[in-house]
KOLNU-462494 format. One record per residue (C-alpha): residue in three letters; x, y negated, z; residue number from 1. Coordinates in Angstrom, 2 decimals, padded with zeros to 5 digits, always signed. Each point is the difference from the previous one (the first is absolute). Last residue first. Layout:
N
type, east, north, up, seq
ALA, X, Y, Z, NUM
...
//
This chain:
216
type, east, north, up, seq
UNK, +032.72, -176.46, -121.81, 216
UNK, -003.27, +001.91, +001.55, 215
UNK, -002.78, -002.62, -001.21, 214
UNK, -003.05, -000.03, +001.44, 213
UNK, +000.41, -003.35, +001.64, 212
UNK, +001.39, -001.49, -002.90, 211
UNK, -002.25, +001.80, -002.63, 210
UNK, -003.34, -001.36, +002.20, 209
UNK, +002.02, -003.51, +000.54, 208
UNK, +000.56, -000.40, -003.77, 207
UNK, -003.64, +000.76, -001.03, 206
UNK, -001.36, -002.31, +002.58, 205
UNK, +002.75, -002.34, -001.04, 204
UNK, -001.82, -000.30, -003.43, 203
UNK, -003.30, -000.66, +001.30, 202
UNK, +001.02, -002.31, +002.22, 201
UNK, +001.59, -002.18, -003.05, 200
UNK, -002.97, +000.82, -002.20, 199
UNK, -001.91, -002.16, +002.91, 198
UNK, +002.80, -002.55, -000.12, 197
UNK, +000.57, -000.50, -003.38, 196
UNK, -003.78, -000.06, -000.24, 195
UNK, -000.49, -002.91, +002.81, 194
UNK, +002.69, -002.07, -001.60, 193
UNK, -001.44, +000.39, -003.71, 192
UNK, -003.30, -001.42, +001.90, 191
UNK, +001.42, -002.60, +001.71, 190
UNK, +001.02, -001.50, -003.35, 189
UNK, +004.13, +000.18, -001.34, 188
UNK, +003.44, -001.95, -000.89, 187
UNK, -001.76, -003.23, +001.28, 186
UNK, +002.75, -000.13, +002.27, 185
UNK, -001.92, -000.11, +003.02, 184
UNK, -002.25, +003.03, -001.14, 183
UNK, +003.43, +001.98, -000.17, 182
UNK, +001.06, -001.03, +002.93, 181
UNK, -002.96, +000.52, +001.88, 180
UNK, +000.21, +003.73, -001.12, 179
UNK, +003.81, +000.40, +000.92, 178
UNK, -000.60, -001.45, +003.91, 177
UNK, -002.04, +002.49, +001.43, 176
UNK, +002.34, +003.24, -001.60, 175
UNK, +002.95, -002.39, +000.78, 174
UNK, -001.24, -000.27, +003.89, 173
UNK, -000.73, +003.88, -000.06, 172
UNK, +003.67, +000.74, -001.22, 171
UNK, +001.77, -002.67, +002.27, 170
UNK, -002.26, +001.80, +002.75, 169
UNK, +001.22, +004.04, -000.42, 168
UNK, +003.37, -001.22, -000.45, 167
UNK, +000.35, -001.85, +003.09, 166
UNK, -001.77, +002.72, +001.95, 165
UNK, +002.27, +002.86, -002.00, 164
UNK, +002.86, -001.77, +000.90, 163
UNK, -000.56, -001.19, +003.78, 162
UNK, -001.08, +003.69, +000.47, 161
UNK, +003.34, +001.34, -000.84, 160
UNK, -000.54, +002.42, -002.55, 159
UNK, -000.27, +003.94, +000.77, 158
UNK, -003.57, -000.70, +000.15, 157
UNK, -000.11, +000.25, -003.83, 156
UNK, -003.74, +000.09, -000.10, 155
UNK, -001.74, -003.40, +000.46, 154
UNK, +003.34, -001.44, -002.05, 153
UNK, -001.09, +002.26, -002.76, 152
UNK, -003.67, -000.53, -000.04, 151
UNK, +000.78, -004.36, +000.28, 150
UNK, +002.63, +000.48, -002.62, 149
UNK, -002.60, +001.81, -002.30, 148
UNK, -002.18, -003.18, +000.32, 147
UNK, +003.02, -002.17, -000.83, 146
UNK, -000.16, +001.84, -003.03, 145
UNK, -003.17, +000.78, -000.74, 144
UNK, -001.73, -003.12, +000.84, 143
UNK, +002.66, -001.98, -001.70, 142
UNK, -000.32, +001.62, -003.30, 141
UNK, -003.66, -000.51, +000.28, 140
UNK, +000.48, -003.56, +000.50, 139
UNK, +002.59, -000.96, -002.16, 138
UNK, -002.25, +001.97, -003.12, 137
UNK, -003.07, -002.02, +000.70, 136
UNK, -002.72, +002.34, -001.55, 135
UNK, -000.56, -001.63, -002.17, 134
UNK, +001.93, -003.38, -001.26, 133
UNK, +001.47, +000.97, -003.75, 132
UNK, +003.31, +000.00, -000.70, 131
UNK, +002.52, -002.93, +001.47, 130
UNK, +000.18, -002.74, +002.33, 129
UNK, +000.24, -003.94, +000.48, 128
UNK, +000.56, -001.21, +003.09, 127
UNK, -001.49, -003.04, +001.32, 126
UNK, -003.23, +000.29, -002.26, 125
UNK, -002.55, -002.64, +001.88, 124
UNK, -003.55, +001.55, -000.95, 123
UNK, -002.69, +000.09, -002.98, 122
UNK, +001.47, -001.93, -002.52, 121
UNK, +003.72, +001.30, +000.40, 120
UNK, -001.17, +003.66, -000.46, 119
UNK, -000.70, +002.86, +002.62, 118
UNK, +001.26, +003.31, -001.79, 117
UNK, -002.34, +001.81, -003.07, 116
UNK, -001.51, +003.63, +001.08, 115
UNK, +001.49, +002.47, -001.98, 114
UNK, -001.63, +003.24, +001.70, 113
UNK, +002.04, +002.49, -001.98, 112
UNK, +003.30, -001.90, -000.38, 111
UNK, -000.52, -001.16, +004.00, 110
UNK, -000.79, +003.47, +000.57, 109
UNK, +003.15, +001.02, -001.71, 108
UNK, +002.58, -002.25, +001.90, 107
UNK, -001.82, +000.59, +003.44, 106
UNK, +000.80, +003.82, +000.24, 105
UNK, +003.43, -000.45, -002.04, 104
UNK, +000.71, -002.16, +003.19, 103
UNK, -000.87, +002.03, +002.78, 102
UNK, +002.08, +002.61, -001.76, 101
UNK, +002.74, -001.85, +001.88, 100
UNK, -001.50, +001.48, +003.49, 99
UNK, +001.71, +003.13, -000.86, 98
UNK, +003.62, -001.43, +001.12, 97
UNK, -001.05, -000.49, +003.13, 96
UNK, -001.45, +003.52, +000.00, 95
UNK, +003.55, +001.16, -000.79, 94
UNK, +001.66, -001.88, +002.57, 93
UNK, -002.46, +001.05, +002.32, 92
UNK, +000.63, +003.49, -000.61, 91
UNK, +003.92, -000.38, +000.19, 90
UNK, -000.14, -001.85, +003.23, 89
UNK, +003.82, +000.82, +000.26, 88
UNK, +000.42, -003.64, +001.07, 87
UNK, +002.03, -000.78, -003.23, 86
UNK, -002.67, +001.62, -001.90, 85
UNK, -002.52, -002.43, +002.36, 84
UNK, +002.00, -003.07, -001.14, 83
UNK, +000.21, +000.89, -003.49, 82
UNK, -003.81, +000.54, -000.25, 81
UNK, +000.23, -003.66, +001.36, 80
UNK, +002.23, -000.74, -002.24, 79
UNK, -001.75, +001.36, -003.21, 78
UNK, -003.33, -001.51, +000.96, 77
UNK, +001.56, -003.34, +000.39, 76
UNK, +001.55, +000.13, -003.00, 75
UNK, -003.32, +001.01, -002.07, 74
UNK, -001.52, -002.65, +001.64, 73
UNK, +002.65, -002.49, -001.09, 72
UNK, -000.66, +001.15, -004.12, 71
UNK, -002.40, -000.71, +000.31, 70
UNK, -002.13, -002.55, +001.97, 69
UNK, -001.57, +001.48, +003.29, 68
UNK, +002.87, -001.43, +002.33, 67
UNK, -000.67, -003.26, -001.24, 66
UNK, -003.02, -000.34, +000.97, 65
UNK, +000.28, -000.98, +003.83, 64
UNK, +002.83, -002.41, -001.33, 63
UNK, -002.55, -001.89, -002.26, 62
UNK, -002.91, -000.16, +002.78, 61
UNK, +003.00, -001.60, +002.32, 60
UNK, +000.89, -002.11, -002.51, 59
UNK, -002.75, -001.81, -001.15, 58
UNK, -001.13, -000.25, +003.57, 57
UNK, +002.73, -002.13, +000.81, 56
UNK, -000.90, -001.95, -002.86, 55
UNK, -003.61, -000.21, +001.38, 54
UNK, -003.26, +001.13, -001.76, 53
UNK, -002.88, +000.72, +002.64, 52
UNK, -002.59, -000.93, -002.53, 51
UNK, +001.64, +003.04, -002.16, 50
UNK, -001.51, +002.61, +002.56, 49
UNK, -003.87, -001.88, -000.08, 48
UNK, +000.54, -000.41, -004.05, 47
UNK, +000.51, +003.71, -000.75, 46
UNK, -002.53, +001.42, +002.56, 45
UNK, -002.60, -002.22, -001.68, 44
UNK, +001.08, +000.87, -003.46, 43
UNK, +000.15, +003.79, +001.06, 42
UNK, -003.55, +000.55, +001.53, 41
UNK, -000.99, -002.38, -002.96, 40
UNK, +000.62, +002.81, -002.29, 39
UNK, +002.59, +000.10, -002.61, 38
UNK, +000.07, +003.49, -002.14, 37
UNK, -003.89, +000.41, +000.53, 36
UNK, -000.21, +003.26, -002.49, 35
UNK, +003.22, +001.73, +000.66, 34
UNK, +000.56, -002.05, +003.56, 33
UNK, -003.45, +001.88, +001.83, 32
UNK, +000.90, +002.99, -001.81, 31
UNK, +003.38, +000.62, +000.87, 30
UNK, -001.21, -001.47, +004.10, 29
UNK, -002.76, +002.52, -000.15, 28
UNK, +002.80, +003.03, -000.69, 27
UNK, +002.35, -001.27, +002.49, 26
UNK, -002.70, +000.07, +002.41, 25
UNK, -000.93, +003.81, -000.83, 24
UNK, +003.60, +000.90, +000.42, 23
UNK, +000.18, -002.04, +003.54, 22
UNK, -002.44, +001.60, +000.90, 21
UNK, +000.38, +003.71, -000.91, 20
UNK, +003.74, -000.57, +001.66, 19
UNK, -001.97, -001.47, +002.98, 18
UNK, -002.72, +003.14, -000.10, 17
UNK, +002.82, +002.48, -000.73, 16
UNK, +002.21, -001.16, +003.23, 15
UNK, -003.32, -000.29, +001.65, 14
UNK, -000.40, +004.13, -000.62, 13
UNK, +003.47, +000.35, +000.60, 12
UNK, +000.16, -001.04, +003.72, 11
UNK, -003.56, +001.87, +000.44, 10
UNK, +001.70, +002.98, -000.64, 9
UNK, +002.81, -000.51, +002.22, 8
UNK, -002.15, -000.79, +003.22, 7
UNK, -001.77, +003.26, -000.92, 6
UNK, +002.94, +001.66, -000.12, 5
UNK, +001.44, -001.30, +003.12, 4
UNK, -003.01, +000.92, +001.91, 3
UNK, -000.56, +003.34, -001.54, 2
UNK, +003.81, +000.58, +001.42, 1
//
């Protein structure tokens, strides 16, 4: 029993330090693009993903964002908390559902932080976006939601595994993929990738804690 505990408390204390991390990273990347708003860090990332410009490529990157443009994200939210409900995975449908406020997060930081989007001078714009460009909105909202797919599928073992292992690695590979879309389409800098994605874990630390705690 000491054993376990001890094995438990050392689980949470490097839970804290990543979440601490990752909080304390976000913070130096605000500051870094508040006063330094394009950095050659981002020009040079910029221009080495664009170099690989293909039509297919185009499209590909375009369809990997999609899903993260409103008001499809909100529909794909709703049916996959639709799905669950269906499933009578009641909780998950309602945590599903939760990972919306992903959005609201993003939408006023950007407001706050109002760092100015990649323009046509300084990279290849492919697909022209909206609002201001920290954190990257697509990619937090991705890292929470697929991200909460990943916990759920990890603990619904009362799914076939072929389902919850297909799941589990569509949500990972569009998790990888949604940040060097975004960079691809000249719709963001590394940097607004990197704190979408930081704020992202951040944000499904919160929702896995009330998940897993969670009596529903």
């Amino acid at each position: 029993m000491d054993l376990l505990e001890t094995l438990l408390t050392k689980k949470h204390r490097l839970l804290l330090a990543v979440l601490v991390s990752l909080l304390a990273g976000f913070g130096l990347l605000t500051l870094l693009v508040s006063t330094l708003p394009v950095s050659f860090i981002d020009l040079h990332f910029s221009h080495e993903i664009q170099e690989q410009r293909a039509a297919a490529l185009d499209s590909l990157m375009r369809l990997v964002s999609w899903p993260g443009n409103a008001p499809y994200s909100v529909a794909m939210v709703l049916l996959v908390a639709g799905a669950f409900y269906m499933l009578r995975y009641r909780k998950e449908a309602l945590f599903t559902l939760f990972t919306l406020l992903s959005g609201l997060v993003s939408w006023s930081l950007k407001i706050l932080i109002n760092r100015p989007r990649p323009t046509q001078d300084l990279v290849l714009i492919i697909e022209k976006a909206r609002y201001q460009s920290f954190p990257s909105g697509h990619t937090l909202f991705y890292t929470v939601f697929f991200g909460f797919l990943i916990l759920a599928m990890g603990n619904l073992r009362s799914l076939p595994s072929a389902v919850r292992i297909s799941v589990s690695l569509f949500s990972a590979l569009m998790i990888f993929l949604v940040g060097i879309s975004r960079v691809y389409l000249g719709a963001h800098w590394l940097t607004d990738v990197l704190g979408g994605f930081m704020l992202g874990l951040v944000c499904l630390f919160a929702l896995g804690h009330f998940y897993f705690r969670s009596k529903l």
